[in-house]
KEKE-3310 file (N, C-alpha, C; in steps of 0.2 Angstrom, whole numbers, plus 5000, padded with zeros to 4 digits):
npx = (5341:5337:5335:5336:5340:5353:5359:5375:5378:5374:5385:5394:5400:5398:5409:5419:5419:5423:5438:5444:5456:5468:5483:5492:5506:5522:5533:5550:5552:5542:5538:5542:5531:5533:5526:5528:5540:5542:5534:5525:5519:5515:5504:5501:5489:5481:5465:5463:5452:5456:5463:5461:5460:5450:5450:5458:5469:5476:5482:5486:5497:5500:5508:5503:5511:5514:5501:5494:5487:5476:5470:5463:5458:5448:5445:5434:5427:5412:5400:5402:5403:5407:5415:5419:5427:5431:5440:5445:5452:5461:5474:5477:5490:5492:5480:5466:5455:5447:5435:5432:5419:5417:5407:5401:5392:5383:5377:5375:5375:5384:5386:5398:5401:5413:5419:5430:5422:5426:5422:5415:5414:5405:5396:5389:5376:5367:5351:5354:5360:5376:5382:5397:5408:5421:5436:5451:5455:5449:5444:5445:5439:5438:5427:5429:5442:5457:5470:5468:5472:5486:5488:5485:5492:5504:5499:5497:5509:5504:5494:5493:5486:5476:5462:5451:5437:5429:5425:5419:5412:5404:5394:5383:5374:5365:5362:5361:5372:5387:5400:5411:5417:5435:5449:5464:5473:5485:5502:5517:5533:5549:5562:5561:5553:5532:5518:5500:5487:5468:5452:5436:5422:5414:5424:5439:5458:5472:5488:5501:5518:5533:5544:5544:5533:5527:5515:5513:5502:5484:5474:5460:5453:5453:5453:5463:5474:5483:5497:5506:5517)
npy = (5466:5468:5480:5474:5462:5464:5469:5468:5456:5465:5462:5459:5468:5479:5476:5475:5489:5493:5494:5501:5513:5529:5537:5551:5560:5568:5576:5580:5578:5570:5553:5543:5533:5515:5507:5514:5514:5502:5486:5478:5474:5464:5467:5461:5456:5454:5453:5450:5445:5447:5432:5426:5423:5433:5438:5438:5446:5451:5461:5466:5476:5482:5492:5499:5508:5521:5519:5514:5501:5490:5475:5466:5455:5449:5437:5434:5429:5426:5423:5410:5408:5411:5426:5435:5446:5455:5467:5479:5493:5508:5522:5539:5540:5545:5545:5534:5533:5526:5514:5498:5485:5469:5458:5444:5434:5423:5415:5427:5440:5455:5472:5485:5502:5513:5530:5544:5557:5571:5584:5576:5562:5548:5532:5519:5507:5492:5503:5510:5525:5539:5553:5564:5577:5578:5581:5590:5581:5573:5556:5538:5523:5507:5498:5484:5480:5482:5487:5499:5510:5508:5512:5526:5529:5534:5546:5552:5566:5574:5579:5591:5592:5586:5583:5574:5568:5553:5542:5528:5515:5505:5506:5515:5500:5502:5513:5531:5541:5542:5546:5550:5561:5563:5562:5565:5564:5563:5562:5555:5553:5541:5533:5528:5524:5527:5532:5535:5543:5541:5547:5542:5544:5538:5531:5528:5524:5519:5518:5509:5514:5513:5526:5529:5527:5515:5504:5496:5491:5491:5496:5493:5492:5476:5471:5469:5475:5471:5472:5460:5460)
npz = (5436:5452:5467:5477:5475:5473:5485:5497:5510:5526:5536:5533:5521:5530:5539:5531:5525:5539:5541:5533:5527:5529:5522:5531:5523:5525:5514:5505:5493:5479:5481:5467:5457:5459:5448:5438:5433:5426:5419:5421:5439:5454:5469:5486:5497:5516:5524:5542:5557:5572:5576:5565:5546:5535:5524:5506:5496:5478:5468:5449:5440:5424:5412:5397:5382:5392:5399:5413:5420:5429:5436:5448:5463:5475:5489:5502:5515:5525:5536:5537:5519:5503:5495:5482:5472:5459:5450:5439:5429:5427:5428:5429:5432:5447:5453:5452:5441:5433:5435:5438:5445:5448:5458:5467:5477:5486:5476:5467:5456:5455:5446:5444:5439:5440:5434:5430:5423:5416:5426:5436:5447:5441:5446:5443:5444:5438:5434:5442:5447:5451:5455:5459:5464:5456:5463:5469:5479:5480:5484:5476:5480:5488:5497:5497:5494:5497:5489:5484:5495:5496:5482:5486:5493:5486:5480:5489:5490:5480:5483:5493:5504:5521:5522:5516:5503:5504:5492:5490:5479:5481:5490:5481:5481:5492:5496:5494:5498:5494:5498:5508:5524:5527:5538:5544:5556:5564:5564:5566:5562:5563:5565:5552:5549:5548:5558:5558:5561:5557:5554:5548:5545:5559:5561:5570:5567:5563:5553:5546:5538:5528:5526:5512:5506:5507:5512:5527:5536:5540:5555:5562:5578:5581:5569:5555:5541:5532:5522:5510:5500)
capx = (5342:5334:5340:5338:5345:5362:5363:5378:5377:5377:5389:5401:5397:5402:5416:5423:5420:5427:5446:5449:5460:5472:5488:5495:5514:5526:5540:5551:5550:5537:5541:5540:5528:5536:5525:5530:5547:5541:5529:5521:5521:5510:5504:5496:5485:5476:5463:5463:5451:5458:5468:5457:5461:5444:5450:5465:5470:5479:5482:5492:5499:5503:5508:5505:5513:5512:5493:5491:5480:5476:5467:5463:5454:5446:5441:5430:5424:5409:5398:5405:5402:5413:5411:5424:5426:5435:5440:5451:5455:5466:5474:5480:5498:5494:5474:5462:5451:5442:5436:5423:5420:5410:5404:5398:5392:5377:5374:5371:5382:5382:5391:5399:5406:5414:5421:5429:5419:5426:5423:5414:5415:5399:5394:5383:5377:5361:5350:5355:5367:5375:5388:5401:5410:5427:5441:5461:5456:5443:5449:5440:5442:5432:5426:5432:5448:5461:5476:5467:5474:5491:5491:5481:5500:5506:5497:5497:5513:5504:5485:5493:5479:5475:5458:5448:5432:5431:5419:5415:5408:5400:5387:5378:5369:5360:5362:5362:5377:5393:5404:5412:5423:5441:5454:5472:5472:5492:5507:5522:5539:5553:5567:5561:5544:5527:5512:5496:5482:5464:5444:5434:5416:5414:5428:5447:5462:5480:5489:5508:5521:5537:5544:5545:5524:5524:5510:5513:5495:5480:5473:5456:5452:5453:5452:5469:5474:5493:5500:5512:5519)
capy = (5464:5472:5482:5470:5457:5467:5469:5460:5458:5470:5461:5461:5477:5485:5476:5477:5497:5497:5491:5506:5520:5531:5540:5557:5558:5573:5575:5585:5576:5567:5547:5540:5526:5510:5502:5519:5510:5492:5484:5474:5473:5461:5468:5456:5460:5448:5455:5446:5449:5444:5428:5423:5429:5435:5440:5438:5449:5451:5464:5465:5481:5483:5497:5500:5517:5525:5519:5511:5497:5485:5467:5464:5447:5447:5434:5437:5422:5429:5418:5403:5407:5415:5431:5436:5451:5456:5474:5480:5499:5512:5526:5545:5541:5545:5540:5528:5536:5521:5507:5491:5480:5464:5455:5436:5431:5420:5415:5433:5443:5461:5474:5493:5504:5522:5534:5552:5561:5578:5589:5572:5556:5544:5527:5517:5499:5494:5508:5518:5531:5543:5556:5566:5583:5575:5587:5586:5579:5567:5547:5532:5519:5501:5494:5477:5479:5486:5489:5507:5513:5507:5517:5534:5532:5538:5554:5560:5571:5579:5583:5595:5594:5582:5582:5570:5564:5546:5541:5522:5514:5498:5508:5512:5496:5502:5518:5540:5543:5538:5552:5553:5563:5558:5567:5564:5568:5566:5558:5551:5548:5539:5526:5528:5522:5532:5529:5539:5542:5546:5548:5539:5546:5539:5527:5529:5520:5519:5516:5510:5512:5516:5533:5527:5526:5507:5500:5490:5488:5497:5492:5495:5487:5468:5472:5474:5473:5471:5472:5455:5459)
capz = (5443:5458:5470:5482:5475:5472:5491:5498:5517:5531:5539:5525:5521:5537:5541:5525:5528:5546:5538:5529:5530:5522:5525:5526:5523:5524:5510:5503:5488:5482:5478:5463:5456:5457:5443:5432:5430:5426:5417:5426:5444:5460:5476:5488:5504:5518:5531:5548:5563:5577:5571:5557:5538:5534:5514:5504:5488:5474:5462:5444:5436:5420:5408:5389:5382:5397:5405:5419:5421:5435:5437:5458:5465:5484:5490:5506:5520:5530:5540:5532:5513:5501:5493:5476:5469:5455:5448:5434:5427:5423:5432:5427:5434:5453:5456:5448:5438:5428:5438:5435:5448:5447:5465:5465:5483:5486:5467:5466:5452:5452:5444:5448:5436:5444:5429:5430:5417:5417:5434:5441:5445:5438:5448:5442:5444:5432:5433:5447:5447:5457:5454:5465:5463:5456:5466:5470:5486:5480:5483:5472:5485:5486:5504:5499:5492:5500:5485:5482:5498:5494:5478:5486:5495:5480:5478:5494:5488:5475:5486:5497:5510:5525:5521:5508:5501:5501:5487:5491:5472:5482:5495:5478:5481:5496:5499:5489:5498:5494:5498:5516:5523:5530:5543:5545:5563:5569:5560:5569:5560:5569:5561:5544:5549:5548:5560:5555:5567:5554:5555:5544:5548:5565:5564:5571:5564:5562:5546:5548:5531:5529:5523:5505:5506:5509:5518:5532:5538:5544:5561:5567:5584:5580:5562:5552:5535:5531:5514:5512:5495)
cpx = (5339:5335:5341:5342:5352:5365:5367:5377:5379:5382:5393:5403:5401:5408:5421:5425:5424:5435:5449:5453:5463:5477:5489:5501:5516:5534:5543:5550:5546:5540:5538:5536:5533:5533:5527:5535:5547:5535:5525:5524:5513:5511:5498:5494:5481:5474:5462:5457:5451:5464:5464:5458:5453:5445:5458:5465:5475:5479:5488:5491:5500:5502:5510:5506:5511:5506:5496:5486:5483:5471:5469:5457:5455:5445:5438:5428:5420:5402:5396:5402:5406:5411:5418:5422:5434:5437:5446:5449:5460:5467:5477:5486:5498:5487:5472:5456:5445:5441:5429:5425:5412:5412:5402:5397:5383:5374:5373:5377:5380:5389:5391:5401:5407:5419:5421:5426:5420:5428:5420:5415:5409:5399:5388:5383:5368:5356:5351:5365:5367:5382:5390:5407:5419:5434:5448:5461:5450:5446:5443:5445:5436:5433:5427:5437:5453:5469:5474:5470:5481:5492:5487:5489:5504:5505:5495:5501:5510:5496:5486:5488:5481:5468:5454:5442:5433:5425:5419:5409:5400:5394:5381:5372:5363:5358:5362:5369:5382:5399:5405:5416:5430:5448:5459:5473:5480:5495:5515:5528:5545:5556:5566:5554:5537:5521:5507:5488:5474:5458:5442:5426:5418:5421:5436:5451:5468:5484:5497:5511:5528:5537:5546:5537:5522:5521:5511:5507:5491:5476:5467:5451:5453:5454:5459:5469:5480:5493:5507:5518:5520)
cpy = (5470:5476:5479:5462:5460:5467:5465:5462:5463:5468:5462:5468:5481:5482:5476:5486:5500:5497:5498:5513:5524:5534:5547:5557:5565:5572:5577:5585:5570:5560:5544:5534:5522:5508:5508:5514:5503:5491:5478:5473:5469:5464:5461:5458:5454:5453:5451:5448:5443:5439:5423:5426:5426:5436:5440:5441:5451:5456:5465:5473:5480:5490:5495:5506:5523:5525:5513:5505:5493:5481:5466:5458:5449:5442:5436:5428:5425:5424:5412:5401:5413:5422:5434:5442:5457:5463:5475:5487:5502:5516:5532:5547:5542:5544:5538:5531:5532:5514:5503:5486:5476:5458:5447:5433:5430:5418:5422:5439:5449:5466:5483:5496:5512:5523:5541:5554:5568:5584:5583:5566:5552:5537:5523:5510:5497:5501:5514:5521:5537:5546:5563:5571:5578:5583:5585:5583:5573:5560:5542:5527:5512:5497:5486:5474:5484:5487:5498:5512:5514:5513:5525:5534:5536:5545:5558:5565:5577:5583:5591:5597:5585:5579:5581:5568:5556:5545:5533:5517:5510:5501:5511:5508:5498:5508:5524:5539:5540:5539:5551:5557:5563:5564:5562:5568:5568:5560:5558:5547:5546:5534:5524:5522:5526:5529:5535:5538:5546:5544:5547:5540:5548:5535:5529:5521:5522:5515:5517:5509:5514:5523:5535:5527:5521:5505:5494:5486:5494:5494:5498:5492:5481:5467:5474:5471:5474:5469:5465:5454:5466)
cpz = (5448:5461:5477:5482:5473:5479:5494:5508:5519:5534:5534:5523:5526:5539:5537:5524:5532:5543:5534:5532:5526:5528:5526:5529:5521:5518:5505:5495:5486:5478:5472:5461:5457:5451:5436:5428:5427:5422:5417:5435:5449:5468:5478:5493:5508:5524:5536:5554:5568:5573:5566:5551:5538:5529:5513:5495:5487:5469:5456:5440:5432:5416:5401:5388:5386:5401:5407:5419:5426:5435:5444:5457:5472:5485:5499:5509:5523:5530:5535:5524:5510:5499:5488:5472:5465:5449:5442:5431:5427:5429:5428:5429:5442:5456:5449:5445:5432:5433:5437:5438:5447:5454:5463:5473:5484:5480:5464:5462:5451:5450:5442:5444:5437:5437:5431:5423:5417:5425:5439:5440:5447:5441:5446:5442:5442:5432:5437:5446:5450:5453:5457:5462:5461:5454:5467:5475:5485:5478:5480:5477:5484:5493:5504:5497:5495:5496:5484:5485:5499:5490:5481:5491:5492:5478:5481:5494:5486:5477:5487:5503:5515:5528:5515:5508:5499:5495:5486:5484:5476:5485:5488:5479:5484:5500:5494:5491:5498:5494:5505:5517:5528:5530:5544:5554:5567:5565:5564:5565:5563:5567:5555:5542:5549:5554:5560:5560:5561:5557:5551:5545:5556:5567:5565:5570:5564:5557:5551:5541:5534:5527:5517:5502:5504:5512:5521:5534:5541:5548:5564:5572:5584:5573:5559:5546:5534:5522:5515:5508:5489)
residu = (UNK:UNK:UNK:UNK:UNK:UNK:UNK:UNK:UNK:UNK:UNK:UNK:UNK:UNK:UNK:UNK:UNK:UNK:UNK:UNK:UNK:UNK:UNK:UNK:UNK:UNK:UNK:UNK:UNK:UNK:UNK:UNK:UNK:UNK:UNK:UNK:UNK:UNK:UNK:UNK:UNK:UNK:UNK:UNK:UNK:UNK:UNK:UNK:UNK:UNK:UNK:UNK:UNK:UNK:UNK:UNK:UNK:UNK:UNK:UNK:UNK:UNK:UNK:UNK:UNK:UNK:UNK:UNK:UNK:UNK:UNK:UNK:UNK:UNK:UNK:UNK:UNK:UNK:UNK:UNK:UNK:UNK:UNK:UNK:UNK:UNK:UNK:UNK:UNK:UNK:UNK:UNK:UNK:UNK:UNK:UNK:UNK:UNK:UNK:UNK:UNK:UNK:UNK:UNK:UNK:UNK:UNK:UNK:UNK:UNK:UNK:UNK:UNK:UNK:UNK:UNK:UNK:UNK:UNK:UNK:UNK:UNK:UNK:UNK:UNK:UNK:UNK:UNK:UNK:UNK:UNK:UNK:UNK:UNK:UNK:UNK:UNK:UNK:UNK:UNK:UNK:UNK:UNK:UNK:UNK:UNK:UNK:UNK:UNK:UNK:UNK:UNK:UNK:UNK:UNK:UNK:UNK:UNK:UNK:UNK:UNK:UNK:UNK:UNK:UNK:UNK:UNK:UNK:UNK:UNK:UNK:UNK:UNK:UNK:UNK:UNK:UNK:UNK:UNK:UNK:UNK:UNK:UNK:UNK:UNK:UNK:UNK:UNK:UNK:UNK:UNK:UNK:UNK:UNK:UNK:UNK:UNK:UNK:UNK:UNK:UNK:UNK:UNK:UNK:UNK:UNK:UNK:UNK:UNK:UNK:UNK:UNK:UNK:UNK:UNK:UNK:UNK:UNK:UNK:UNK:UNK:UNK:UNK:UNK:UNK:UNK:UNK:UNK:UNK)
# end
């Protein structure tokens, strides 16, 4: 496959990128997983701009002997044709550290797979490949799924910082860089709500959860994505 035929639109693309965001949370102790306790658990998520759902996703945990795994589904609407992308890996107990995504928008199937290997973490999708200092502060996130920031909820206890590398698998396609980097700029607790003010390059946002590190939604100008489940 080419490199151009892996590209999925700019539109898509960036407004799938504008949507993201993360948290930073203060606490004295830090909260435990919920899927630790369980063995199997569903989160669901829908993005809207304005009052249109623009994507709707689902994600499924489960644990054997103690690993982690996940199975997630997008779907995507962008000028009126669909866009489906389907992810599954593992995590280290507080990030994601195994993940393989496969895309299918315009007949066209591509396929991503990011691996920590040691001191880095490896992207690759047919021949190109890219790899990125993998640090305590370094986040595996994916611009068209929004369950990964759910769980980067989780391990904000144990960062200790309010400054992270995003690492982005998808920009692969079209770009070297796939590294940014993302500011925690003021955080707001008040009735056992959190509201979080961050910098995503150029972009500004606001993340709302509780103080249990549930995601409410994360809201950037017409653009929100709310967790329903």
């Amino acid at each position: 496959m080419t490199q151009k035929k892996q590209k999925l639109p700019v539109r898509l693309m960036f407004l799938a990128l504008i949507v993201l965001g993360t948290a930073f949370l203060y606490a004295q102790q830090a909260p435990s997983l919920t899927i630790s306790n369980t063995k199997e658990e569903t989160w669901g998520f829908s993005i809207r701009v304005m009052t249109q759902t623009f994507a709707t996703e689902t994600v499924f945990f489960s644990q054997t002997e103690g690993v982690t795994t996940f199975l997630a589904t997008s779907v995507l609407l962008s000028q009126g044709q669909q866009a489906v992308f389907k992810a599954k890996g593992k995590t280290d107990g507080t990030r994601i550290t195994d993940y393989a995504l496969e895309a299918d928008y315009n007949g066209k199937h591509t396929e991503i797979i990011a691996r920590v290997k040691g001191e880095v973490l490896e992207v690759q999708s047919g021949d190109k490949r890219v790899t990125v200092p993998w640090t305590r502060n370094t986040i595996l996130l994916d611009n068209n799924l929004s369950f990964m920031w759910q769980y980067f909820l989780y391990d904000f206890p144990y960062a200790g910082t309010d400054d992270f590398i995003v690492v982005i698998p998808q920009l692969i396609l079209s770009q070297e860089q796939i590294a940014y980097p993302l500011a925690i700029q003021r955080m707001v607790e008040c009735d056992g709500k959190v509201t979080l003010n961050f910098k995503l390059v150029n972009s500004m946002g606001v993340i709302n959860a509780d103080n249990r590190y549930h995601l409410f939604d994360i809201q950037i100008g017409a653009t929100k994505v709310e967790r329903n489940y």
